[in-house]
ZAKE-203753 format. One record per residue (C-alpha): x, y, z; residue in three letters. Coordinates in nm, 3 decimals. Layout:
BEGIN
X, Y, Z, ala
...
# end
This chain:
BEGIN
0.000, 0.000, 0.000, unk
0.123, 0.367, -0.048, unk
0.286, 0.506, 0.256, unk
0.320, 0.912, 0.355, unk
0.748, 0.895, 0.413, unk
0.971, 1.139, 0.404, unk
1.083, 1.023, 0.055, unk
0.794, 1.025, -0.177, unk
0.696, 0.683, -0.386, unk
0.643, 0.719, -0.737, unk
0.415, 0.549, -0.909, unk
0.312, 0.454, -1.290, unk
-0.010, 0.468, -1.364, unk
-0.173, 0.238, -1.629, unk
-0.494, 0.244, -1.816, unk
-0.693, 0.060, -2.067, unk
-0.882, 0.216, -2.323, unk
-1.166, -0.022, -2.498, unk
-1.318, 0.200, -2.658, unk
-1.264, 0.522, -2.858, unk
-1.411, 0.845, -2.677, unk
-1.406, 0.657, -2.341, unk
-1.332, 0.809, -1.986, unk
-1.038, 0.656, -1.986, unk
-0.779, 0.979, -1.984, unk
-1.018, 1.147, -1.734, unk
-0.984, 0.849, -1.533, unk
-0.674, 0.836, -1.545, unk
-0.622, 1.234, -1.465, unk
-0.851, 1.164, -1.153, unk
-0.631, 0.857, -1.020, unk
-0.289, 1.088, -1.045, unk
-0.486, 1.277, -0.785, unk
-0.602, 1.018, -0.580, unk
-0.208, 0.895, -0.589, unk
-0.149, 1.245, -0.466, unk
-0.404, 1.193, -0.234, unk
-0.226, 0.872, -0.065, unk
0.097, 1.063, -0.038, unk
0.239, 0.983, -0.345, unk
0.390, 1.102, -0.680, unk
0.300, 0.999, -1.033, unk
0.611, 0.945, -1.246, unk
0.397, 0.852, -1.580, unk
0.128, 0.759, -1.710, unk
0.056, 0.464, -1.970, unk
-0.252, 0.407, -2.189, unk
-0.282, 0.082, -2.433, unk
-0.558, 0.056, -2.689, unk
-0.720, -0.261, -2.650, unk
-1.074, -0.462, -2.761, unk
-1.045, -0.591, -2.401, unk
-0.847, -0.559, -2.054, unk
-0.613, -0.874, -2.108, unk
-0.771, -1.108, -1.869, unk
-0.420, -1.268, -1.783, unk
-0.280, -0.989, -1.673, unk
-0.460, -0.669, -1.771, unk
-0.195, -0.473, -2.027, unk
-0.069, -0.689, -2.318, unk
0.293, -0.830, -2.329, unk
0.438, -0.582, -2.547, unk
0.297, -0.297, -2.309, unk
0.482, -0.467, -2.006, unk
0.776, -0.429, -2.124, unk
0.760, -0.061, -2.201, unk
0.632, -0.050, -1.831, unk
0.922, -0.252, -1.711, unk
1.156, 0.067, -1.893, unk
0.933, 0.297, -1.747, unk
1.020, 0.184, -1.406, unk
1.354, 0.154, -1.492, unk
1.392, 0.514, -1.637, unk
1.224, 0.638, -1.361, unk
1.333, 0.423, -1.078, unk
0.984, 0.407, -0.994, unk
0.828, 0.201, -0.682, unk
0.597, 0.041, -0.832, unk
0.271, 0.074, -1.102, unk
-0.135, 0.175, -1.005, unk
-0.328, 0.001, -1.239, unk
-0.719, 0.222, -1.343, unk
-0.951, -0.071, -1.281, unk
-0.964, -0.358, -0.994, unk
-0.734, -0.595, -1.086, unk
-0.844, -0.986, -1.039, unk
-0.554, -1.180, -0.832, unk
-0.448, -1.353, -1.132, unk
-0.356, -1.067, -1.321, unk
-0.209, -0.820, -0.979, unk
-0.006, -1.189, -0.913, unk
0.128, -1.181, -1.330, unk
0.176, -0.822, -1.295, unk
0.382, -0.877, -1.031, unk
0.634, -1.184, -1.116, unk
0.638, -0.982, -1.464, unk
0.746, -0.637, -1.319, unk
0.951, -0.730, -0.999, unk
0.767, -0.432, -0.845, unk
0.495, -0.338, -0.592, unk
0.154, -0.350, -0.817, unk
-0.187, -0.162, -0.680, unk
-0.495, -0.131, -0.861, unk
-0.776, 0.201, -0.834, unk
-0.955, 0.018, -0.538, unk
-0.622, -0.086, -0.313, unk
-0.556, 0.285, -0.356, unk
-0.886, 0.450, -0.290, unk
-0.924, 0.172, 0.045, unk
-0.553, 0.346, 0.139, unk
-0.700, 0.675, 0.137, unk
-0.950, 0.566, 0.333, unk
-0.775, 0.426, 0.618, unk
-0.580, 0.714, 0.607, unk
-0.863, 0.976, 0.653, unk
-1.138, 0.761, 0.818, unk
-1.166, 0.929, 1.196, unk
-1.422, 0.793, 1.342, unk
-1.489, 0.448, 1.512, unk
-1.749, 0.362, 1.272, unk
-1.549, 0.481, 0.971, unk
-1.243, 0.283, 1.072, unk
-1.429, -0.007, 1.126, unk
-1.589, 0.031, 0.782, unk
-1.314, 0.079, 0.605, unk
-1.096, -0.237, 0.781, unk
-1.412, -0.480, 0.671, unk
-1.355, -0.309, 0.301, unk
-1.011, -0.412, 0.309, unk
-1.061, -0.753, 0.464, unk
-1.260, -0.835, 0.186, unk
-1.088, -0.714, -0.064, unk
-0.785, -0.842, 0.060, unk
-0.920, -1.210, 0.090, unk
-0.941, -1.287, -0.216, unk
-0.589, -1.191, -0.285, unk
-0.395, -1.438, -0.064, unk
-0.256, -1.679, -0.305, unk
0.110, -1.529, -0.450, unk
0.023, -1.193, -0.309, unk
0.394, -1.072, -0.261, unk
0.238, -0.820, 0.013, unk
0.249, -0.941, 0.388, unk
-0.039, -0.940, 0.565, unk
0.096, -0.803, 0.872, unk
-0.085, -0.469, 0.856, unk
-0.427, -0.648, 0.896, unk
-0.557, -0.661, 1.270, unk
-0.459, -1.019, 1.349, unk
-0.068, -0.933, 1.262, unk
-0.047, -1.251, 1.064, unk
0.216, -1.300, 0.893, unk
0.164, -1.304, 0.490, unk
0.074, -1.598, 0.310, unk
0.402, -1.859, 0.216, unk
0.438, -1.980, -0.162, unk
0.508, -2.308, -0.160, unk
0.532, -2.518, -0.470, unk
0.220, -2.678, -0.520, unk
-0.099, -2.684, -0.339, unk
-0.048, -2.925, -0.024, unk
0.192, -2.906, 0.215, unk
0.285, -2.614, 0.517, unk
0.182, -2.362, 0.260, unk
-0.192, -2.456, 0.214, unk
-0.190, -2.483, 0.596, unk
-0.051, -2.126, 0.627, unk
-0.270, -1.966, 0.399, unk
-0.566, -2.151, 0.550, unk
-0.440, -2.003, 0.913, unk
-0.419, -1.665, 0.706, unk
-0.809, -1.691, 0.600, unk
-0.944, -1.821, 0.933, unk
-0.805, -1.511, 1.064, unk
-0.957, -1.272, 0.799, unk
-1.280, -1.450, 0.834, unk
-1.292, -1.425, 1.249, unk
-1.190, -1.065, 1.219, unk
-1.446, -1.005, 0.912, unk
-1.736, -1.178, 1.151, unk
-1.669, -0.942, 1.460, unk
-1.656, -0.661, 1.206, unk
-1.973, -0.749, 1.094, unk
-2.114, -0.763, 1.450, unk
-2.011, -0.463, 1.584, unk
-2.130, -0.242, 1.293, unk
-2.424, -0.446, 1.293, unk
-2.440, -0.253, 1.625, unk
-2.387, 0.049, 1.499, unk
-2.626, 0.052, 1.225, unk
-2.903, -0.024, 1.516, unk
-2.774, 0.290, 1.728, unk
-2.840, 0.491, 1.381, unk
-3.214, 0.365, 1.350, unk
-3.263, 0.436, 1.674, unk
-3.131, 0.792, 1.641, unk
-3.341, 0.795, 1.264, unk
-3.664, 0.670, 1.446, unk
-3.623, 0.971, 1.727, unk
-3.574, 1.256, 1.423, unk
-3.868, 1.097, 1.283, unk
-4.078, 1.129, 1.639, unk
-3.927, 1.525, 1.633, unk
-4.055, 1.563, 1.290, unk
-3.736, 1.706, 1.239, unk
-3.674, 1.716, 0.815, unk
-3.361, 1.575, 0.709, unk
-3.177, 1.731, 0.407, unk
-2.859, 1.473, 0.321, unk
-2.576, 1.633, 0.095, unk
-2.435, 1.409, -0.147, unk
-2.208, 1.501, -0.429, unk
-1.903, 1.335, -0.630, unk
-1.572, 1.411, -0.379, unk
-1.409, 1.755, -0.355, unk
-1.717, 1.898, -0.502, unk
-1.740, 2.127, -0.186, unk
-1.992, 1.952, 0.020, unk
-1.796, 1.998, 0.365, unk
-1.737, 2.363, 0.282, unk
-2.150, 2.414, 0.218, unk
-2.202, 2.204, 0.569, unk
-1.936, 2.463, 0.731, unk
-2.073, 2.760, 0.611, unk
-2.438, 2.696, 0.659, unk
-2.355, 2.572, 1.032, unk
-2.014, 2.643, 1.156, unk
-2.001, 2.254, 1.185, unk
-1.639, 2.259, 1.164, unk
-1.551, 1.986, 0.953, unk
-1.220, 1.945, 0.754, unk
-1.164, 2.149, 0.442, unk
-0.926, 2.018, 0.196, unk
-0.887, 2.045, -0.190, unk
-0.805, 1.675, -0.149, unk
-1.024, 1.359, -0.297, unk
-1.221, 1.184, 0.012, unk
-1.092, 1.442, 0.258, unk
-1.365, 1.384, 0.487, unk
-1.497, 1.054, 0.512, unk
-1.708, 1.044, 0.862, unk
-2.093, 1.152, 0.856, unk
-2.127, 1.453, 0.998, unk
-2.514, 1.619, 1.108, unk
-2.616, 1.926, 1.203, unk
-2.873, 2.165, 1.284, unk
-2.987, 2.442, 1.009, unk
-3.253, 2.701, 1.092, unk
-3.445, 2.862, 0.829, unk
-3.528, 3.200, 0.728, unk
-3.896, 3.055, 0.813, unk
-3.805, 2.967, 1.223, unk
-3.814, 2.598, 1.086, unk
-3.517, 2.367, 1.192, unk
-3.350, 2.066, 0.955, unk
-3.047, 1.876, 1.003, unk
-2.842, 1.852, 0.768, unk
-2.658, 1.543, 0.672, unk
-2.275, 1.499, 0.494, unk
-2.215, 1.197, 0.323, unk
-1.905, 0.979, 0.208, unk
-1.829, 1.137, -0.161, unk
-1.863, 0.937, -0.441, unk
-1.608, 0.864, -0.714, unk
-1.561, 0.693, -1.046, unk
-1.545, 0.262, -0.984, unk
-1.619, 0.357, -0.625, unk
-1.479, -0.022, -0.500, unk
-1.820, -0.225, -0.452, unk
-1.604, -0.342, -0.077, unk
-1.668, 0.020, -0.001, unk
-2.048, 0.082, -0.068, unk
-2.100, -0.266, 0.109, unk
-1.920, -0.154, 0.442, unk
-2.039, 0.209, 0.471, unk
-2.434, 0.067, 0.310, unk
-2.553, 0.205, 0.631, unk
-2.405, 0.552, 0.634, unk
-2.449, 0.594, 0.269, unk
-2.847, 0.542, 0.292, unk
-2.816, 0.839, 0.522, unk
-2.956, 0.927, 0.180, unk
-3.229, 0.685, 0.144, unk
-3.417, 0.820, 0.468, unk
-3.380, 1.230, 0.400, unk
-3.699, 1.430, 0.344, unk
-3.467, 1.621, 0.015, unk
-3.125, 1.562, -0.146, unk
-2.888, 1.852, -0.184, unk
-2.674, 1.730, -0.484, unk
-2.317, 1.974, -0.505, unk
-2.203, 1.993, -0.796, unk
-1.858, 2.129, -0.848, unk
-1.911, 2.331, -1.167, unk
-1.565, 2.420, -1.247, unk
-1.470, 2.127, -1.338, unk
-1.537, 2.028, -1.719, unk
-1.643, 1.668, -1.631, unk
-1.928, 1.771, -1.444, unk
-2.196, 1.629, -1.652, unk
-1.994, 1.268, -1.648, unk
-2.016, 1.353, -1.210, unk
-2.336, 1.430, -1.191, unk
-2.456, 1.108, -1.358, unk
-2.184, 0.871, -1.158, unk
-2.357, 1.034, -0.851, unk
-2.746, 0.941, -0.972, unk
-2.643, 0.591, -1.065, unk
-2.489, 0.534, -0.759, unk
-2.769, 0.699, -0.525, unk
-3.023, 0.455, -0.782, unk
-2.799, 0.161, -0.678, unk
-2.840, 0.221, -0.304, unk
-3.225, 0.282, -0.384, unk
-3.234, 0.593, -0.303, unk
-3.535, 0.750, -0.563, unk
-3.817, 0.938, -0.541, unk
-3.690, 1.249, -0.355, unk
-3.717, 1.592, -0.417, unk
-3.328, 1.706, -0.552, unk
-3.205, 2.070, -0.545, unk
-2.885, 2.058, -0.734, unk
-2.614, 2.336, -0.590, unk
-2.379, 2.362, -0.867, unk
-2.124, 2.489, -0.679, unk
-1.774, 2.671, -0.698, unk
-1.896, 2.991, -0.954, unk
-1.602, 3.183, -0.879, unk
-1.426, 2.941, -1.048, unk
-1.642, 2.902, -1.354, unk
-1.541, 3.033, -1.703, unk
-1.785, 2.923, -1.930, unk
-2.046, 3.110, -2.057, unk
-2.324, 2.851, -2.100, unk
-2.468, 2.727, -1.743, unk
-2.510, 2.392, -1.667, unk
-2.843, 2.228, -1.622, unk
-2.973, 1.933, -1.428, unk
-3.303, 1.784, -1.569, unk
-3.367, 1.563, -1.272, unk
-3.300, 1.829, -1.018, unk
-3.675, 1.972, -0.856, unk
-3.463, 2.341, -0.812, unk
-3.105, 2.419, -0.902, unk
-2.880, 2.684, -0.776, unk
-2.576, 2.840, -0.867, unk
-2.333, 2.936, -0.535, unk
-2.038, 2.946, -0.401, unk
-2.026, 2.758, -0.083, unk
-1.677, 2.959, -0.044, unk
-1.816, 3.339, -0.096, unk
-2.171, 3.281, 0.032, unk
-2.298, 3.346, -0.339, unk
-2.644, 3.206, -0.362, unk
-2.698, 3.073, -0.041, unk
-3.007, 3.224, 0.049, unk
-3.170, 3.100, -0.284, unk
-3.056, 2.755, -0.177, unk
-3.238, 2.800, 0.159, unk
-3.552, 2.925, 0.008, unk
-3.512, 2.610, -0.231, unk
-3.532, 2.431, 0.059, unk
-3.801, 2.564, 0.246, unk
-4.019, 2.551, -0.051, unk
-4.005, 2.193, -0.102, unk
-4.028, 2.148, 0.288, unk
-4.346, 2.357, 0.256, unk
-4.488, 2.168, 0.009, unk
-4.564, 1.876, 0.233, unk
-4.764, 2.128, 0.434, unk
-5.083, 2.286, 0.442, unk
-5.152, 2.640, 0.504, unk
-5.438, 2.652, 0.752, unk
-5.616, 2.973, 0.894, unk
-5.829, 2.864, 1.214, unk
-5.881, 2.962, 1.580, unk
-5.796, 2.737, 1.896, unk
-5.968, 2.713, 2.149, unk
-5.825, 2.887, 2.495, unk
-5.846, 2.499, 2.561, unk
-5.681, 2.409, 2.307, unk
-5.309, 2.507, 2.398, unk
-5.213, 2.165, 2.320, unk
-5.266, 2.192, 1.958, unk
-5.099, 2.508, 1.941, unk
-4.825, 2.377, 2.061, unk
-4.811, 2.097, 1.788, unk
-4.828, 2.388, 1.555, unk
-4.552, 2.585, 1.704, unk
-4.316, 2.314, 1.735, unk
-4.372, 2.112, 1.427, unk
-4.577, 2.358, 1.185, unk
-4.475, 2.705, 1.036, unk
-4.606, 2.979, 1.232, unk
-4.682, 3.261, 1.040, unk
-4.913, 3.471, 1.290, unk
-5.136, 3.440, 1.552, unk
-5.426, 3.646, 1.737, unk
-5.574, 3.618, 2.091, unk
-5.969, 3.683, 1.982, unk
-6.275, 3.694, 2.189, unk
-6.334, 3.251, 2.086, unk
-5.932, 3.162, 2.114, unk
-5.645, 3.209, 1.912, unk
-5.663, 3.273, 1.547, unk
-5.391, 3.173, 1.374, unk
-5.240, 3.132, 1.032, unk
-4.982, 2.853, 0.970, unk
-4.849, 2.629, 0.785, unk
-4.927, 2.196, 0.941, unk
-4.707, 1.930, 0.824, unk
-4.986, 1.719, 0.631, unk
-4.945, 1.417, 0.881, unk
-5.029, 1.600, 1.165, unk
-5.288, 1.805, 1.056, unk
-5.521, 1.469, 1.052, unk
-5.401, 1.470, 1.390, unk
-5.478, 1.825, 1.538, unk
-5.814, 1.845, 1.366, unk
-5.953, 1.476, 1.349, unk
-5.956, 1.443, 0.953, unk
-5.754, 1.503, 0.657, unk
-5.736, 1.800, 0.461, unk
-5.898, 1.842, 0.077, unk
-5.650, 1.788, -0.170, unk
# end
């Protein structure tokens, strides 16, 4: 795995390209920053032309050996392939190269471990790695001494019987116990965050969840809108752990507001397993804030990668407000659009630009779940009013000669409760 040391590990980074007008030079111009990320330094970069990854071991023979120069030229650590690499072809890459060989997902779990600050986030991110790590016992040249148990890494024997199968078996008895009280203990976890889901619910507090493709500003929108204090970097994944917090709006009405993990091109299927439960953060919100950075020119490509992946946690059906974000950085003249967003806004979560359009986004769509109401309560009646002042929008009210007369807007569920029967459509 990449290291932070003193002296800086360079890297070559390798990419297949199946198709022509593929993502595959963006891809590979969004790994040299996730190599950054990790601490590292990209030396060069290598694209073959191919109908097909080589299934043996991903680049074709002739393009290994202008890898294996590469290295040389550069006296390079090792190579960071675009794509998860099956064991076959990281063990071929390997025995070919005489060098340390990582794929996109070994990289984006380092990064990960390195930024994950939380209990639950660490523990997420060790059960990604476990499992992705299992599967790559047999030949790995990596020791497995980093993984919780300390065992030591699996011994190549020649053949498949002998002290060697027995080692590697100790090896994946280990994994597997460690990957079981993994499971358990987040199992935990995820039942402390329905419990804390079920009591917003009983507050009727709404929940607006930010999601967005990583470094597209989210954490910078979360500090500025509520001082939460959460890490600002111009890094990929700089801030991993779910952070919530309370937002009151122009209106008097409070939301919490909910960051979320960031999402990213071939976002390792280990990772959306392990952090499933802090991911549908998502799944449960009354709105989804989508940031969009707008700068960048691959926004459109971001902005879909971010809808399939909130489709393939099953996250649908919400209202969206898309914040495309970072406009003091834009150049072009043509604005972007977002034909599944309900509202979009153009800010800068930076400068404050737009914010207050983004809040009255918000309230809007929170408002239309409501129903304005103009009736009197009862001197008797205090407890109702009180439903209405806590969970409602006020907007006035008048001590008259039968009660209280009052104009506000009821969340539709609880009108049916305050006044004994659902309002007209």
């Amino acid at each position: 795995m990449i290291e932070n040391k003193e002296e800086q590990e360079r890297v070559i980074l390798v990419g297949v390209r199946v198709s022509e007008g593929d993502d595959t030079e963006v891809s590979l111009l969004e790994l040299e920053e996730l190599v950054k990320t990790a601490g590292a330094e990209t030396a060069a970069v290598v694209i073959q032309n191919r109908e097909a990854v080589h299934p043996g071991t991903y680049v074709g023979k002739g393009k290994i050996g202008e890898i294996a120069e590469l290295i040389a030229l550069h006296k390079a650590d090792g190579i960071v392939c675009d794509d998860e690499l099956s064991p076959a072809q990281m063990k071929n890459l390997e025995d070919a190269l005489e060098c340390k060989v990582m794929d996109r997902t070994m990289l984006i779990l380092d990064i990960f471990a390195q930024h994950a600050r939380t209990g639950e986030g660490k523990l997420q991110v060790e059960l990604a790695q476990l499992k992705y790590r299992s599967t790559r016992l047999i030949g790995s040249h990596s020791a497995l001494s980093r993984i919780g148990g300390g065992a030591a890494g699996a011994s190549g024997g020649i053949g498949t019987r002998g002290p060697g199968e027995k080692k590697l078996e100790t090896d994946r008895r280990i994994i597997r116990a460690r990957i079981a009280q993994l499971n358990r203990e987040l199992e935990q976890v995820k039942k402390n965050r329905e419990v804390a889901r079920s009591m917003r619910e009983k507050n009727r507090m709404p929940v607006i969840a930010i999601v967005g493709y990583t470094n597209a500003g989210k954490s910078t929108l979360l500090n500025t809108l509520t001082d939460a204090g959460v890490l600002e970097e111009n890094k990929l994944f700089a801030t991993l752990d779910t952070t919530t917090r309370i937002l009151k709006l122009d209106s008097g009405e409070q939301v919490l507001l909910t960051d979320t993990v960031g999402f990213i091109r071939k976002l390792p299927h280990h990772l959306i397993d392990a952090f499933r439960s802090t991911l549908e953060e998502a799944k449960y919100a009354d709105m989804i804030l989508h940031v969009v950075d707008a700068s960048n020119p691959d926004a459109d490509a971001q902005m879909h990668i971010v809808y399939e992946t909130l489709a393939n946690l099953g996250v649908k059906d919400k209202p969206v407000i898309t914040a495309f974000n970072k406009q003091d950085l834009v150049t072009e003249q043509e604005a972007r659009k977002d034909l599944k967003a309900d509202y979009t806004v153009r800010i800068s979560a930076k400068h404050g630009q737009g914010l207050p359009e983004l809040l009255d986004a918000a309230a809007r769509i929170l408002r239309e779940n409501k129903v304005y109401t103009e009736c009197v309560f009862g001197y008797a009646e205090g407890n109702k009013l009180a439903l209405v002042r806590k969970y409602g929008q006020l907007l006035s009210e008048e001590y008259v000669e039968e009660g209280i007369a009052v104009k506000a807007y009821i969340p539709r569920d609880l009108y049916g409760q305050i006044f004994g029967h659902m309002p007209a459509r």
